[in-house]
Backbone as numpy.savetxt, mean C-alpha at the origin, in Angstrom:
# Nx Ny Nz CAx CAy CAz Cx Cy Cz
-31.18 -4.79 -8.92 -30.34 -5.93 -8.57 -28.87 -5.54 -8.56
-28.60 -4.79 -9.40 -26.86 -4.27 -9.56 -26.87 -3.60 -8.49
-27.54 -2.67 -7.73 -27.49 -1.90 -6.54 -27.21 -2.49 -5.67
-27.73 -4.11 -5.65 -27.71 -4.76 -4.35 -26.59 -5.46 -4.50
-25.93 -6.39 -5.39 -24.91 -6.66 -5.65 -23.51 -5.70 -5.37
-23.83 -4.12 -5.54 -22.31 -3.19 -5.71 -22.42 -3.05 -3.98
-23.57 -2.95 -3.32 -23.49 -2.59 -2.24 -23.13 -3.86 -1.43
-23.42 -4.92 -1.60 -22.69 -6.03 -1.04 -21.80 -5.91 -0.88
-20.93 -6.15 -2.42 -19.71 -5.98 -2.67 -18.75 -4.93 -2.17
-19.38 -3.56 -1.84 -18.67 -2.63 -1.22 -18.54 -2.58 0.27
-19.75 -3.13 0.89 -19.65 -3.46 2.06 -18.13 -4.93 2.54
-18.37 -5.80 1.81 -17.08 -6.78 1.60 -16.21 -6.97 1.03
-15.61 -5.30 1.12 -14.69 -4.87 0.63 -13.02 -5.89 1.10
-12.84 -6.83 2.51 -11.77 -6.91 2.85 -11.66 -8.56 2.04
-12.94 -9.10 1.39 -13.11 -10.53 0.96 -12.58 -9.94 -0.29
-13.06 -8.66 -1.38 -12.55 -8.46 -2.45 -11.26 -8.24 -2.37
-10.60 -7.29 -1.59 -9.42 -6.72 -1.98 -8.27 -8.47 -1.71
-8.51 -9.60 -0.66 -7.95 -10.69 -0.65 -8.46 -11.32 -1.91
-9.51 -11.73 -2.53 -9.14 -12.18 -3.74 -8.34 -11.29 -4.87
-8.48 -10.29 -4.77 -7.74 -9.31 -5.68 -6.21 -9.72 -5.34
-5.49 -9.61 -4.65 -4.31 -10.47 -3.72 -4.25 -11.81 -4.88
-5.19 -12.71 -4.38 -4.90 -13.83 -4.89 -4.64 -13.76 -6.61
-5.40 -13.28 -6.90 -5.78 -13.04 -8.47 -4.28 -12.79 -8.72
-3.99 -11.58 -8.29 -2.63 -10.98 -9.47 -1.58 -12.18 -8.80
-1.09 -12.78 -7.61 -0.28 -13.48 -7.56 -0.63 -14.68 -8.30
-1.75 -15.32 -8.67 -1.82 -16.50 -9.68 -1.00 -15.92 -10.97
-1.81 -14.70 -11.21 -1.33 -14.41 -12.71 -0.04 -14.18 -12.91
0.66 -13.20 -11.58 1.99 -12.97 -11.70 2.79 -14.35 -12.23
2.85 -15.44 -11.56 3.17 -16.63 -11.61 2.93 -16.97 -12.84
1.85 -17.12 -13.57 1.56 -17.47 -14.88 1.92 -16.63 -16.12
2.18 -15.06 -15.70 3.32 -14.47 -16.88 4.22 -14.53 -16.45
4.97 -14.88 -15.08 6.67 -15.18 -15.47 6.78 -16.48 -15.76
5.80 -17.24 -15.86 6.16 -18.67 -16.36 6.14 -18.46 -18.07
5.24 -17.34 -18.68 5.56 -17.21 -20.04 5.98 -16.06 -20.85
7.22 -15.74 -19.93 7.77 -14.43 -20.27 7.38 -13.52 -20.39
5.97 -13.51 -20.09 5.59 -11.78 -20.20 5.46 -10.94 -19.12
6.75 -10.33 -19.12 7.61 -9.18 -18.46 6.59 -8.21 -17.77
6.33 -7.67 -18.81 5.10 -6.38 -18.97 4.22 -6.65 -17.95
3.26 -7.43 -18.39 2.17 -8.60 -17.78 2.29 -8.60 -16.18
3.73 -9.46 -15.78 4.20 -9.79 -14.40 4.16 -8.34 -13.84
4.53 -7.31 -14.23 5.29 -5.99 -13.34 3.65 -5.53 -13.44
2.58 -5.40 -14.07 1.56 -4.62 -13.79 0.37 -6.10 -12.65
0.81 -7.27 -12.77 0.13 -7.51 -11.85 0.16 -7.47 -9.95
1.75 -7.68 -10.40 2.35 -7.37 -9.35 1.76 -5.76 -8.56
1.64 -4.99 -9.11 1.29 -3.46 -9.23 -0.21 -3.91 -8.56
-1.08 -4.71 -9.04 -2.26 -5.02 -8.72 -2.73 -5.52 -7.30
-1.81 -6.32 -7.34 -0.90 -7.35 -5.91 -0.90 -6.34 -4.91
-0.06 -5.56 -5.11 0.50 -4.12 -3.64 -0.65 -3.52 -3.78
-1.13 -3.01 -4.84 -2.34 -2.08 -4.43 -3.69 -2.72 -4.05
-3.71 -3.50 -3.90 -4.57 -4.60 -3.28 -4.24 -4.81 -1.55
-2.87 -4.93 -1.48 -2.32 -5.53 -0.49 -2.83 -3.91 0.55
-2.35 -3.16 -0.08 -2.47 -1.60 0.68 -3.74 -1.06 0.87
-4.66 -1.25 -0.29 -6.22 -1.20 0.04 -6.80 -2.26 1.67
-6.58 -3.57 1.40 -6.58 -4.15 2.75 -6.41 -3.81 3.94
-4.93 -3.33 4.19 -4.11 -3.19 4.95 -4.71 -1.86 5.67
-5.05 -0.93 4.79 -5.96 0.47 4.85 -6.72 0.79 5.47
-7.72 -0.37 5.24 -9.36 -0.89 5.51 -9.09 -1.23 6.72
-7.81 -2.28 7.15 -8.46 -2.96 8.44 -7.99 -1.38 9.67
-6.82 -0.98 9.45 -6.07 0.00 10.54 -7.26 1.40 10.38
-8.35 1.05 9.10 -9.48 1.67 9.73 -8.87 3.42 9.10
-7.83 3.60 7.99 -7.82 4.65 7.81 -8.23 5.41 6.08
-8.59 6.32 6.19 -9.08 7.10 4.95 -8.27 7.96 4.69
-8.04 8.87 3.11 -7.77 9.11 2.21 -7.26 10.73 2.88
-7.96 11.07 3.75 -8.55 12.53 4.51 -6.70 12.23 5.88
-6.62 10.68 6.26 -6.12 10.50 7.36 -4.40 10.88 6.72
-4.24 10.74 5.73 -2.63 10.75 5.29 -2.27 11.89 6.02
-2.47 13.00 5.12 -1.98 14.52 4.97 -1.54 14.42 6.98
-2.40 14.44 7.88 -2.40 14.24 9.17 -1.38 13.94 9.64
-0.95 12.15 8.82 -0.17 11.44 9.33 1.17 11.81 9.24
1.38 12.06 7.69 2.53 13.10 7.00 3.03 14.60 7.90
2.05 15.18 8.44 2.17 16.48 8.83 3.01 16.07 10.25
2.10 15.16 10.93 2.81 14.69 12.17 4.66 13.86 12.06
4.88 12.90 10.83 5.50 12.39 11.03 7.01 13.66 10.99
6.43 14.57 9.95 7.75 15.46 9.53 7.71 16.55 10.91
6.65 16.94 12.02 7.14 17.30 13.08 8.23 16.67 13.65
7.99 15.11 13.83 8.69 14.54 14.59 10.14 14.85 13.99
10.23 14.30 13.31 11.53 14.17 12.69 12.26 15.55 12.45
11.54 16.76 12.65 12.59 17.94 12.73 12.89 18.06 14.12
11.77 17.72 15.05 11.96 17.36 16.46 13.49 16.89 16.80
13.49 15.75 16.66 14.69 14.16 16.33 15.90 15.47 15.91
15.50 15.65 14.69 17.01 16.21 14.30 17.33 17.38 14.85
16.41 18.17 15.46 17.00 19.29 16.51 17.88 18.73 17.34
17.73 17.82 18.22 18.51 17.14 19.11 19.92 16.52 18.95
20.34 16.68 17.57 20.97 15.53 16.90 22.73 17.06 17.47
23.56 16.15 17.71 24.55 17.71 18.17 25.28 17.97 16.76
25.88 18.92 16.38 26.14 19.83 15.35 27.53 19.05 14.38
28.25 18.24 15.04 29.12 17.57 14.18 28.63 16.42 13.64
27.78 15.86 14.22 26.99 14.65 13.52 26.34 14.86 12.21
26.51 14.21 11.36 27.26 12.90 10.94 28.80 13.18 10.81
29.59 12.44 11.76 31.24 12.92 11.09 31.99 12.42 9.92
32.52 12.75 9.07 33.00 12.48 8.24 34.32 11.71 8.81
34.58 10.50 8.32 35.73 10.01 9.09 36.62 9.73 7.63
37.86 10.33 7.53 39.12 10.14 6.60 40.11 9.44 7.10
């Protein structure tokens, strides 16, 4: 029965990670309503990494896809700054 339950659950992964969402923003709300600092900053923490698990899931990318994305973005951008002409940025006094 736990098999069938985790595999549910893993399969509806985008229903968990939105209540997970909901969850830490209730709670966030309910430790800054009673000062606990601590409390608020790790649910919040719960909140984004929730929000980013989602966000992950739907654009359909894995763990394997970063390094890729990273490798490509820092081509570009030495690309970009090749182009950039030799006094730029000027210092203006």
């Amino acid at each position: 029965m736990a098999a069938i339950t985790t595999s549910v659950l893993l399969m509806r992964w985008p229903l968990v990670s939105a209540v997970l969402m909901f969850v830490a923003s209730t709670l966030n709300i309910q430790f800054r309503k009673s000062d606990y600092t601590f409390f608020a900053i790790v649910s919040s923490m719960l909140g984004i990494a929730s929000a980013l698990w989602f966000a992950t899931g739907l654009l359909g990318l894995e763990w394997t896809d970063f390094p890729v994305i990273w490798a490509s973005f820092k081509d570009i951008m030495i690309e970009i700054s090749s182009h950039t002409p030799p006094e730029w940025p000027m210092v203006m006094t």
